[in-house]
N, C-alpha and C positions, 0 to 999 in steps of 0.2 A: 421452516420459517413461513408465519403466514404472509398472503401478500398485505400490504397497506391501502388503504383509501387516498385517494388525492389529496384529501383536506387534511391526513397527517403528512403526506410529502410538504406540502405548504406551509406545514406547521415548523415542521425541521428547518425549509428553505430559511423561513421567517428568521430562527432561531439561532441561525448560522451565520444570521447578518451578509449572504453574500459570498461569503467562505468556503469554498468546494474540499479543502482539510476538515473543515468543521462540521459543514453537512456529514461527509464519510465516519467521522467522529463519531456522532450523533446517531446516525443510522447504525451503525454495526455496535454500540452500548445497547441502544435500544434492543436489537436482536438477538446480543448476549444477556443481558438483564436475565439476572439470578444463576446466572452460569459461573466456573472459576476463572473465565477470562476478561480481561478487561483490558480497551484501546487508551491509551494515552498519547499526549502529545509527547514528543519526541526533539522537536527541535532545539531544546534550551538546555548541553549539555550540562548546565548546575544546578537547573531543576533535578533532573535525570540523577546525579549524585548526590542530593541531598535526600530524595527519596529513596535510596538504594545506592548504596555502593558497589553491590554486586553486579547489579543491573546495570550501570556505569562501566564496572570491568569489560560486560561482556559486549557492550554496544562499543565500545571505541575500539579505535583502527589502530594497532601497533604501527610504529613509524622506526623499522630497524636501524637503519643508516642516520640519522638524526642525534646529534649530541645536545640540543636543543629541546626537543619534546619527545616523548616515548609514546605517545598515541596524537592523532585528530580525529573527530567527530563529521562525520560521516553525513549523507544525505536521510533524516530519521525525522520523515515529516511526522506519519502515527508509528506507534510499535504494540502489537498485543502482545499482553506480558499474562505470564501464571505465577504467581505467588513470585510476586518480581524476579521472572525468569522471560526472558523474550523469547517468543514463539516463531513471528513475524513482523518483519518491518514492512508498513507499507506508505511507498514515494505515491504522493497523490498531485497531481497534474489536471487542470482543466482540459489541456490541451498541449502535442509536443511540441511544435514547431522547432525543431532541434533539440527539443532538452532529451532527448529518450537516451541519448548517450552518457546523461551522467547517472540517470539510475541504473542504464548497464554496469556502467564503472562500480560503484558500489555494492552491485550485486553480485559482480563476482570476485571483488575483495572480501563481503561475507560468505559465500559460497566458499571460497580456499580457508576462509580463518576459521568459521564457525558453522553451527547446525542451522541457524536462523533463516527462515525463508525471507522471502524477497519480493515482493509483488506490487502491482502499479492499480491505483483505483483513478479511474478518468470518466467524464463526462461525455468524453468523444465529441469538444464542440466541431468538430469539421476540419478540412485541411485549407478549405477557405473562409475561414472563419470573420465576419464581417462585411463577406461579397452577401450575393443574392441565391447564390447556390451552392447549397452544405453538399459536401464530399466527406463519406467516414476517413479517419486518418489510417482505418485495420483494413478496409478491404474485406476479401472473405475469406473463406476456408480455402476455393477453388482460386481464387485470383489476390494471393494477401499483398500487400504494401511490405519495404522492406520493414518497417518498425515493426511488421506483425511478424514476420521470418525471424528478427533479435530476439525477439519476444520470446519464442518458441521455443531457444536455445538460451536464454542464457534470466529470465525472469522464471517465479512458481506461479505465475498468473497474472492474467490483464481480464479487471472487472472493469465493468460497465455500469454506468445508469445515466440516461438520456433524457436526465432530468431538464424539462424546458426551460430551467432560470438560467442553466448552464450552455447552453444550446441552444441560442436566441434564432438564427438559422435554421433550425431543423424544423421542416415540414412536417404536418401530422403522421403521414406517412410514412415519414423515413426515419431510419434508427440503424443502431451498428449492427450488423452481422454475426452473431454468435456463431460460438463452434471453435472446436479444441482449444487455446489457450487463452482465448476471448470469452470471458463470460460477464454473468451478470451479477451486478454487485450483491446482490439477495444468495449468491453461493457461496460470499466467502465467509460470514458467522458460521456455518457448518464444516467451512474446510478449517478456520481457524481452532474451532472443539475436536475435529479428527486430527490436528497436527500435535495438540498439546496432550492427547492423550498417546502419540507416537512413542515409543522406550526410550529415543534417541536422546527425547527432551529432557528425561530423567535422570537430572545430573546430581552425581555425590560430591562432597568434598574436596576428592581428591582430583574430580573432573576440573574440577574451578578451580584448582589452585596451576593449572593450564593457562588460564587468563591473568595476562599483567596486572 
């Protein structure tokens, strides 16, 4: 993936209207652009089923004990799909200030039910976000934060991009720390083409008829 010029990050930011799902959006289409995979949005489970029923099955949450509903919908802010098959859900967060715990929860209700990877796209605005001085929320490889230890164990990755509309605090200088489960959002179009050519993702028939 090449890198981009500023004046195309500017261009996305623009076109995002603001929206750090929609910037992620945007960027990772652009990067797959003529590939088999493609990011959608995720949140509106009756968009999701009227596009795919399949895709519908495999995203919602069985609810066993429940005489009420036989599945809920889940934390599925984007999802790359292959031939409306989900490859990866990815919870996209400006920033966590508590929320890291519900996309743990959900990624390891997909982790036990399904193949589906699970990953977190953030901006890393700081953990003082709004003071006068940016603190990353990951810490580093040698000194992580606990959000980066969760991370480690129980997500398929934490992307980064420290894009300044999102990161109003962060000094020219400063940016997050890469290294093992921290990366940079420019790796995940190529993790998302190696996972969807993974055997695992190549489901028959008889795989899906597993899903409620």
């Amino acid at each position: 993936m090449t890198e981009e010029s500023s004046a195309q990050r500017q261009s996305r930011v623009a076109v995002a209207g603001g929206s750090w799902e929609e910037y992620v959006r945007l960027y990772l289409n652009d990067k797959l652009m003529g590939k088999d995979v493609q990011v959608i949005v995720g949140k509106n489970e009756k968009q999701i089923r009227t596009r795919s029923e399949t895709l519908w099955k495999m995203l919602s949450i069985p609810i066993k004990a429940s005489t009420v509903r036989e599945s809920v919908w889940g934390d599925v802010d984007l999802v790359a799909i292959k031939n409306n098959i989900p490859i990866c859900i990815i919870s996209c967060k400006v920033s966590l200030h508590g929320r890291l715990s519900e996309t743990l929860f959900w990624s390891l209700l997909s982790r036990t039910l399904t193949k589906i990877k699970v990953v977190l796209a953030t901006s890393d605005s700081g953990r003082q976000s709004g003071k006068s001085i940016w603190q990353s929320e990951w810490g580093t490889s040698d000194n992580p934060t606990k959000d980066r230890l969760l991370a480690e164990s129980y997500l398929d990755g934490v992307y980064v991009d420290n894009v300044k509309e999102f990161c109003r605090d962060m000094k020219p200088n400063e940016h997050t720390a890469m290294g093992g489960v921290v990366r940079h959002l420019g790796e995940l179009p190529l993790d998302l083409l190696r996972w969807s050519e993974d055997s695992k993702f190549v489901y028959t028939q008889k795989d899906l008829q597993d899903f409620h």
